[in-house]
SEDO-486126 format. One record per residue (C-alpha): x, z, y; residue in one letter; residue number from 0. Coordinates in steps of 0.02 Angstrom, whole numbers, plus 32768, in hexadecimal, padded with zeros to 4 digits. Layout:
     xx     zz     yy   resn   resi
      X      Z      Y      A    NUM
...
***
This chain:
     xx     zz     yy   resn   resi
   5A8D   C868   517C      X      0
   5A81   C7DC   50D7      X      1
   5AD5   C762   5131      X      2
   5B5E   C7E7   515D      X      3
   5B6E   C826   50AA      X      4
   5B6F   C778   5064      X      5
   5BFA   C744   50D7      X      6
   5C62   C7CB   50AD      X      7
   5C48   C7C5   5005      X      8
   5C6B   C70C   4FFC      X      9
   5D07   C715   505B      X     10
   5D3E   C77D   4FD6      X     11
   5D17   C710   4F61      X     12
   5D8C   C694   4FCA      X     13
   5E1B   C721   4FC8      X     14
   5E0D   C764   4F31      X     15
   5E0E   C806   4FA1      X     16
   5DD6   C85C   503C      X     17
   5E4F   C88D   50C2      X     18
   5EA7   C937   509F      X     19
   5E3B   C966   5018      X     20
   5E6F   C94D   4F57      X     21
   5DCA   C8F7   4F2C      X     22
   5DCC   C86C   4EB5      X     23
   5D36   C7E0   4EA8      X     24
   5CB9   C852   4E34      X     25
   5CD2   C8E2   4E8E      X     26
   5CAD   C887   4F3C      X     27
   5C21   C831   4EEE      X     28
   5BD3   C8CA   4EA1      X     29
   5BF6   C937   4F4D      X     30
   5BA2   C89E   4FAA      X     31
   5B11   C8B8   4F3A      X     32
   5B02   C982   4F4B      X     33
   5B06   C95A   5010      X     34
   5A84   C8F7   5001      X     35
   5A1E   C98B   4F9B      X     36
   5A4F   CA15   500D      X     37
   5A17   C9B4   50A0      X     38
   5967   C9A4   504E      X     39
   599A   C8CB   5078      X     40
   596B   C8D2   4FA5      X     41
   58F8   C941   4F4D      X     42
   5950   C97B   4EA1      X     43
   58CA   C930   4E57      X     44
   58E4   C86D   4EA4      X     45
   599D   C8A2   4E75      X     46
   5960   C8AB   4DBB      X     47
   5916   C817   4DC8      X     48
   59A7   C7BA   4E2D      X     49
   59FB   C7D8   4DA3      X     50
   5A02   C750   4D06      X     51
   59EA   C79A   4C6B      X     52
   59E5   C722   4BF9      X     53
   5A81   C6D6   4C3F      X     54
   5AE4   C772   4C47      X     55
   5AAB   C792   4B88      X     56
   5B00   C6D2   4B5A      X     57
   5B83   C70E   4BB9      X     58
   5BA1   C7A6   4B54      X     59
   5B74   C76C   4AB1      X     60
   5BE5   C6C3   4AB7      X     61
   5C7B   C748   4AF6      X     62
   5C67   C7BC   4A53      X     63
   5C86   C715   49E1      X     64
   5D12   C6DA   4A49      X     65
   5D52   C796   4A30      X     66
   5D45   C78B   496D      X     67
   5DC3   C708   4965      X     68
   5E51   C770   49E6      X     69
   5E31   C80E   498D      X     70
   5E38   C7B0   48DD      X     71
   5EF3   C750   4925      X     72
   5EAC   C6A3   490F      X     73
   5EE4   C675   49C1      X     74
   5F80   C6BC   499E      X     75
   5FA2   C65F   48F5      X     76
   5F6E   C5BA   4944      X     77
   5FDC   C5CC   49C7      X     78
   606D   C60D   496D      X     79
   6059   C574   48F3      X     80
   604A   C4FD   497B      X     81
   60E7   C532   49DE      X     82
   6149   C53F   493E      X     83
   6119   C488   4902      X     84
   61A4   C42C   48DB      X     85
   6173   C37C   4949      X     86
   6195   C34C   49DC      X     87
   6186   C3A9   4A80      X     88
   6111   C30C   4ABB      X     89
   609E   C323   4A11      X     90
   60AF   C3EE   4A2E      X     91
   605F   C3CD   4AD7      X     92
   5FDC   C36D   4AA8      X     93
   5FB6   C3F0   4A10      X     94
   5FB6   C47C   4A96      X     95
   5F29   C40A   4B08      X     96
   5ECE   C3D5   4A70      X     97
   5EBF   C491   4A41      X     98
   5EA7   C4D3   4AD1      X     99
   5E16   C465   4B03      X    100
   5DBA   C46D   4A69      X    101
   5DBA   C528   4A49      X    102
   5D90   C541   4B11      X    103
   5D03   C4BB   4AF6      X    104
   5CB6   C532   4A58      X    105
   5CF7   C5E7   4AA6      X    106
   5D1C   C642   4B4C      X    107
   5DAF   C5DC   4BAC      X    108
   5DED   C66E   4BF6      X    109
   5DF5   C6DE   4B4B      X    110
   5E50   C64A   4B18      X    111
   5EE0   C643   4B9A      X    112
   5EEE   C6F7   4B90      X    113
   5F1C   C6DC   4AD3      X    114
   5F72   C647   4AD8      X    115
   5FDA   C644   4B64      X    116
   6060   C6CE   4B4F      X    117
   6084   C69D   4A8E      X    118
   609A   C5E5   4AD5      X    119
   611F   C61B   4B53      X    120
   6174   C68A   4AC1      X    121
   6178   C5F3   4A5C      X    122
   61A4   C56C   4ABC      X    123
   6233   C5DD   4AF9      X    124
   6278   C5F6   4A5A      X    125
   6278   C534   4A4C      X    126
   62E0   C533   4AE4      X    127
   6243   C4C7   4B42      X    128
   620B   C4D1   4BE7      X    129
   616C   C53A   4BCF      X    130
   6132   C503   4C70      X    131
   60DD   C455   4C38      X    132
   6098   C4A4   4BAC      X    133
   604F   C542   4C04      X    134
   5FF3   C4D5   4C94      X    135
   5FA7   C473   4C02      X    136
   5F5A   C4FE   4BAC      X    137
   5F15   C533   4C76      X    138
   5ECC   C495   4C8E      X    139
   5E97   C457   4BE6      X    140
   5E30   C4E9   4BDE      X    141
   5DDE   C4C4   4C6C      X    142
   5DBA   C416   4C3C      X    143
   5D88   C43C   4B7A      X    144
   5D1C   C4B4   4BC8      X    145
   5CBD   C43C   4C1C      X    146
   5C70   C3DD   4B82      X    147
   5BF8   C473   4B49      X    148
   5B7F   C4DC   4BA3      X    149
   5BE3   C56E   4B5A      X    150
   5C7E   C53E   4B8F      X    151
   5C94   C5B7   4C27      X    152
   5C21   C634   4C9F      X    153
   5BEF   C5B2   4D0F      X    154
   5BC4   C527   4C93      X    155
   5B41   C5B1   4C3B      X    156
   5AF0   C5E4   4CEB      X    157
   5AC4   C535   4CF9      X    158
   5A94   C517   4C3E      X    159
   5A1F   C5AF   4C4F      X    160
   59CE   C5AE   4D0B      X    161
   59BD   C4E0   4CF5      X    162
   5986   C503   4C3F      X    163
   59E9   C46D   4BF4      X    164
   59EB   C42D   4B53      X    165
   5A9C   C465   4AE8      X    166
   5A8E   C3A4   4A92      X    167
   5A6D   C35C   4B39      X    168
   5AEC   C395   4BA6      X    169
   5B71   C363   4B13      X    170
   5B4A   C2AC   4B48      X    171
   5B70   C2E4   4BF8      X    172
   5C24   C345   4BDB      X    173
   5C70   C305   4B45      X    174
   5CA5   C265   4B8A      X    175
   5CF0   C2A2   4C32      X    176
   5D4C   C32E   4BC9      X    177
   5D99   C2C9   4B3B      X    178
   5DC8   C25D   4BBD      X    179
   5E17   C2E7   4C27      X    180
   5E6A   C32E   4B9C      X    181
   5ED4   C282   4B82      X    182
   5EFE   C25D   4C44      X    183
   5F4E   C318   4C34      X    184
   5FB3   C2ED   4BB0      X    185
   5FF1   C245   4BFE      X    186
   6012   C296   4CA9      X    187
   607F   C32F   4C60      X    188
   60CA   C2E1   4BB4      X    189
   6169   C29A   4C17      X    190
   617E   C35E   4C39      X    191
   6179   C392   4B90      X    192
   6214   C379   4B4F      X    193
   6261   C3D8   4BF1      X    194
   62FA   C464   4BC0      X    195
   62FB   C509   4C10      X    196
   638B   C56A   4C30      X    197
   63D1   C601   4BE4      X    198
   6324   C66E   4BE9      X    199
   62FA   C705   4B86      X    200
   6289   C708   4B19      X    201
   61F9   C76C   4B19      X    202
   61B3   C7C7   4A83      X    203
   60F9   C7D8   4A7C      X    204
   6085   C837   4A22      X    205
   5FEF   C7E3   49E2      X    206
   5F5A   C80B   495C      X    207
   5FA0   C800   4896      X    208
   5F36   C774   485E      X    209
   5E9B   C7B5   47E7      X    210
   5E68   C71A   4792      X    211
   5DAD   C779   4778      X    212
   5D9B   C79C   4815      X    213
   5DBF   C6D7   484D      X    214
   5D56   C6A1   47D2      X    215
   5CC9   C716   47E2      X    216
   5CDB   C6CF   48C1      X    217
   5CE6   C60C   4884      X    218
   5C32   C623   480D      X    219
   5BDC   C683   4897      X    220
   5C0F   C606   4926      X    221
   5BD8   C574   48B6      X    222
   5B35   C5D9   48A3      X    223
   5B29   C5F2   4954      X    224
   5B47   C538   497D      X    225
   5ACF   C4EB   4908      X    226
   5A56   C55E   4942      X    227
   5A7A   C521   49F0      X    228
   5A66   C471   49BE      X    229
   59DC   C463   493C      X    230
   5977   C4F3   497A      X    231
   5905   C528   4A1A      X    232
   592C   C5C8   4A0F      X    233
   5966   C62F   4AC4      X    234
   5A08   C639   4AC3      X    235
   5A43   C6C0   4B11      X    236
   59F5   C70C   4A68      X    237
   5A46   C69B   49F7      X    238
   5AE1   C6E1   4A58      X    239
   5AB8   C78D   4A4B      X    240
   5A8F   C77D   49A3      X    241
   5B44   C737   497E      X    242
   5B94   C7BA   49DB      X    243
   5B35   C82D   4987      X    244
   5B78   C7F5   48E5      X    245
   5C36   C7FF   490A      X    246
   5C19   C8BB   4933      X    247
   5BDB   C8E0   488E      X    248
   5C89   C8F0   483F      X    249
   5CBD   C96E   47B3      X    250
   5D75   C93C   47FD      X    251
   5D6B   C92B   48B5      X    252
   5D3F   C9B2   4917      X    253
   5C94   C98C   4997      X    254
   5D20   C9D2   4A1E      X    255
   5DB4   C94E   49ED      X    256
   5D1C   C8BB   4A04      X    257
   5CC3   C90A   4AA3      X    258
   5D7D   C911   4B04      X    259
   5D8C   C857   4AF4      X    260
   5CFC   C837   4B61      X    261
   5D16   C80B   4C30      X    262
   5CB0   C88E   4C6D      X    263
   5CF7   C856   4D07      X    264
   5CB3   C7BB   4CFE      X    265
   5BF2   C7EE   4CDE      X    266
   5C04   C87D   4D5A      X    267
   5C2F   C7E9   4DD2      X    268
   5B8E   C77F   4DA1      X    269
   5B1D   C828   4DC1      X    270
   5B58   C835   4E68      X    271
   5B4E   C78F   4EA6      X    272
   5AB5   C765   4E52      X    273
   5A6E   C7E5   4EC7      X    274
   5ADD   C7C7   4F5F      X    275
   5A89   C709   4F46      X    276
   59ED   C741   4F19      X    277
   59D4   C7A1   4FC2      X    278
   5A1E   C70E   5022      X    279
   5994   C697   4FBF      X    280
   58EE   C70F   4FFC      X    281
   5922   C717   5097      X    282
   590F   C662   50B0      X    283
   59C8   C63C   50D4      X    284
   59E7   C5C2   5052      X    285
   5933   C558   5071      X    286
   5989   C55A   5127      X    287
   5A2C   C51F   50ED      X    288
   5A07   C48E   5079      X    289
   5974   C455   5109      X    290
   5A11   C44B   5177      X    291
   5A7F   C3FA   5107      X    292
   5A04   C36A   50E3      X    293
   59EA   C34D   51A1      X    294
   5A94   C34A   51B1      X    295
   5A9A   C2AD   5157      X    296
   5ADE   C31C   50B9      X    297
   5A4A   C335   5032      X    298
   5A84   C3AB   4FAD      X    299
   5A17   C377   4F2A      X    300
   5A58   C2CC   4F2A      X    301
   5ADB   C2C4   4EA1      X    302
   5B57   C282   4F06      X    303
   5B62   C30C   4F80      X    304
   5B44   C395   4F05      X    305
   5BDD   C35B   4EAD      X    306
   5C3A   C354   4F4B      X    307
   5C09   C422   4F6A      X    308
   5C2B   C43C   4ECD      X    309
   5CDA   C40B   4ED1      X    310
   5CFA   C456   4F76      X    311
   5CAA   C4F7   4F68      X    312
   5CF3   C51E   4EB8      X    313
   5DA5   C511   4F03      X    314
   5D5B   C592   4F9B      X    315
   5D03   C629   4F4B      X    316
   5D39   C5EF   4E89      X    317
   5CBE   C587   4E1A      X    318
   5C3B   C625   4DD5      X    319
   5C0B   C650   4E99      X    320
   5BFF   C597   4ED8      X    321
   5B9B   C56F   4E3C      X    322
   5B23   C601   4E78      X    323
   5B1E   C5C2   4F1C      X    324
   5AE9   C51D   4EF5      X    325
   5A5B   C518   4E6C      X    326
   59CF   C52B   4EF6      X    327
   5A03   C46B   4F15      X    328
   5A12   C446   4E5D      X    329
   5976   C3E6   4E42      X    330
   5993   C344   4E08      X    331
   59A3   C325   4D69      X    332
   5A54   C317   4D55      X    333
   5A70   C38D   4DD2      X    334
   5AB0   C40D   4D1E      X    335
   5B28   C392   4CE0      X    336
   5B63   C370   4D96      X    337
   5B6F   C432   4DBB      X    338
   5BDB   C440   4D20      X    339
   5C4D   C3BE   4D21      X    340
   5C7A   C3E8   4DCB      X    341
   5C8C   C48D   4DE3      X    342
   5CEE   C492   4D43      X    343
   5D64   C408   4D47      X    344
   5D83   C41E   4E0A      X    345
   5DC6   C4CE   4DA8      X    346
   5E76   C48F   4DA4      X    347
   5EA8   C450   4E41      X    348
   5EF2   C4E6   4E8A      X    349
   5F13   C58F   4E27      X    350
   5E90   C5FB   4E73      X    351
   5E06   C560   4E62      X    352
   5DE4   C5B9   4DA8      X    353
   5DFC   C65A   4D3A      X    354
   5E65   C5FA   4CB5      X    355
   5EDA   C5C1   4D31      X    356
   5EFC   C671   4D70      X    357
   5F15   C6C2   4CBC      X    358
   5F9C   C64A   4C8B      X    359
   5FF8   C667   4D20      X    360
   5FDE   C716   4D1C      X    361
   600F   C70E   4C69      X    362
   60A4   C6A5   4C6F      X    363
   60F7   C70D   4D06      X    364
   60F4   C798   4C8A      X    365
   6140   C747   4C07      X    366
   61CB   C729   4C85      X    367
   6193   C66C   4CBF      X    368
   615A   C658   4D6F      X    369
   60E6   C5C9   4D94      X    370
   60E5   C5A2   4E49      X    371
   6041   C557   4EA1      X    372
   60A6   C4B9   4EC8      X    373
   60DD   C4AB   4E04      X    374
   6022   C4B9   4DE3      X    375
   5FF6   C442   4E5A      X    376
   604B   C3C1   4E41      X    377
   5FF3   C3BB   4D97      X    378
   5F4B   C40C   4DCC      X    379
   5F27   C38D   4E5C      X    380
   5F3D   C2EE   4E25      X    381
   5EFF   C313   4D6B      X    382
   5E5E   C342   4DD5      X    383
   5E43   C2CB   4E40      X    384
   5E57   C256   4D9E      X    385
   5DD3   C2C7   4D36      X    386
   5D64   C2DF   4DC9      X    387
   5D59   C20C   4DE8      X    388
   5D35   C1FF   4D27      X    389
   5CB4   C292   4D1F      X    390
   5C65   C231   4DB2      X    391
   5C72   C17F   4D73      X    392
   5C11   C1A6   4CD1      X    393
   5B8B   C21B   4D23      X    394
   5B79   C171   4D93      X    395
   5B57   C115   4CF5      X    396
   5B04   C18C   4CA0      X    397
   5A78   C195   4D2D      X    398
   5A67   C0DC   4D48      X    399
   5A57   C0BB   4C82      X    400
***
């Protein structure tokens, strides 16, 4: 019955659906994890257990700051500035990475495409640009500005918070590979920059009136938060919460405007699979499976070949499950940093390998621009492969220094 369960439910994960039912990914994962309950497979007691706390509260937390700055139009001034900057559509490009990057390395990545990407396409079609270039950069230089923090996306604080990793330390780790990222994306699309689209309407959208208080009130509690993160010992999660807490006290913005900017799809997915994994674990499949692998000439807790899952089950079942899957093997000790860069920058190489990747698409086709997976490939693979071989390079050095 578990192993049935968690194949189902991680074959949705895979299609994003079941067959001829209108599930999504947290609703399969939370109906995998109910089966399990009714079944009596998982006590609702281990279920409470299964379930991570602590990371769910960073989770939370880190999402209510991300919120203050959509609900206070700071994304949507930045990105209105940005597209209306009178420089070249090469230097617009790399603004629009450089952004992008940065604010998904401090804040949410997906918040951030949500925000970003249909007042990019409004602007760069009012420029008479190709938006194309410019949306695929803000897709995959979230992912890879993402990667330099432990708060950059879901996945990156599971691992900060199960592998209990140092903020400071795991900066050494994922700056590096990031910044670098961040530059081989600009090289690879700037010769598309400058491309003219045809006769297009242009789309009018409706984003947040900027409230200067409000951004400023976000920017002093995020330095807070981050100082805290890097000076103190304090849990997290609570420094999180305690953040979070903050931007709801508001004599201006209603508790309700803040609370609807959270993905309470997203956290409904990590409940279920943290018990859909959790059930798998005490029954002794996993021990079983990473026995196997090592016999099979494939140990998982080697760097090396936890990179290599990493990569290939984060384009499978998406980078959040795969990352689930595979911290049972994460035991060396740059098995976090590994696990991270990974997972995250394997992100762009198709569109369903990440969140961000299916937001701007999902976002641009509404603004009237339709990115096909080909057009995305033919970024998202080869500025992969060319992150992934620099991610790996420097964890190489970094372990043999």
């Amino acid at each position: 019955m578990v192993i049935t369960i968690f194949v189902i439910v991680y074959v949705g994960m895979v299609r994003g659906r079941l067959p001829g039912l209108a599930l999504d990914r947290p609703a399969i994962a939370l109906l995998g994890a109910v089966a399990l309950l009714v079944t009596r497979r998982v006590s609702l007691d281990e279920a409470l257990v299964a379930v991570d706390v602590p990371t769910l509260g960073l989770l939370f937390g880190l999402m209510l700051v991300s919120g203050q700055f959509r609900v206070a139009g700071a994304y949507s001034a930045v990105t209105r500035y940005i597209a209306a900057w009178p420089a070249h559509p090469q230097w617009l490009l790399a603004a629009v990475i450089l952004v992008c990057g940065l604010l998904s390395a401090l804040l949410a990545n997906d918040i951030v495409c949500l925000a970003v990407t249909p007042l990019l396409a409004e602007g760069t079609l009012r420029r008479g640009l190709d938006p194309k270039p410019h949306l695929l950069a803000v897709a995959c230089a979230s992912n890879i500005g993402s990667a330099a923090t432990l708060i950059g996306n879901p996945q990156n604080m599971l691992i900060g918070q199960r592998l209990h990793l140092s903020f400071l330390g795991y900066l050494g780790d994922g700056v590096l590979p990031a910044a670098v990222g961040l530059l081989l994306l600009w090289l690879w699309l700037r010769r598309r920059a400058d491309r003219r689209t045809q006769d297009q309407s242009v789309p009018s959208v409706d984003a947040p009136a900027f409230d200067a208080g409000q951004a400023v009130k976000g920017i002093v509690v995020l330095a807070a938060l981050l100082l805290a993160f890097l000076c103190t010992a304090w849990p997290r999660e609570l420094i999180a919460l305690a953040a979070g807490g903050v931007m709801l006290v508001s004599r201006r913005v209603s508790s309700r405007r803040l609370l609807r900017t959270v993905d309470w799809r997203l956290l409904l997915l990590f409940i279920g699979l943290f018990v859909v994994n959790h059930a798998l674990a005490a029954a002794g499949y996993v021990a079983r499976a990473l026995e196997g692998s090592a016999a099979a000439g494939i140990p998982l807790a080697h760097p090396p070949a936890l990179f290599a899952a990493a990569v290939v089950l984060s384009n499978l079942v998406s980078n959040v499950p795969a990352v689930m899957l595979l911290l049972p093997a994460a035991t060396h000790p740059s098995a976090g940093a590994v696990l991270a860069l990974a997972s995250t920058l394997a992100g762009n190489l198709f569109i369903v390998g990440s969140i961000a990747n299916i937001i701007v698409v999902d976002q641009a086709r509404r603004a009237g621009v339709n990115i096909s997976w080909r057009e995305h490939a033919r970024v998202g693979v080869p500025v992969t492969l060319m992150t992934l071989v620099g991610a790996a390079g420097w964890l190489w050095w970094r372990v043999q220094g």
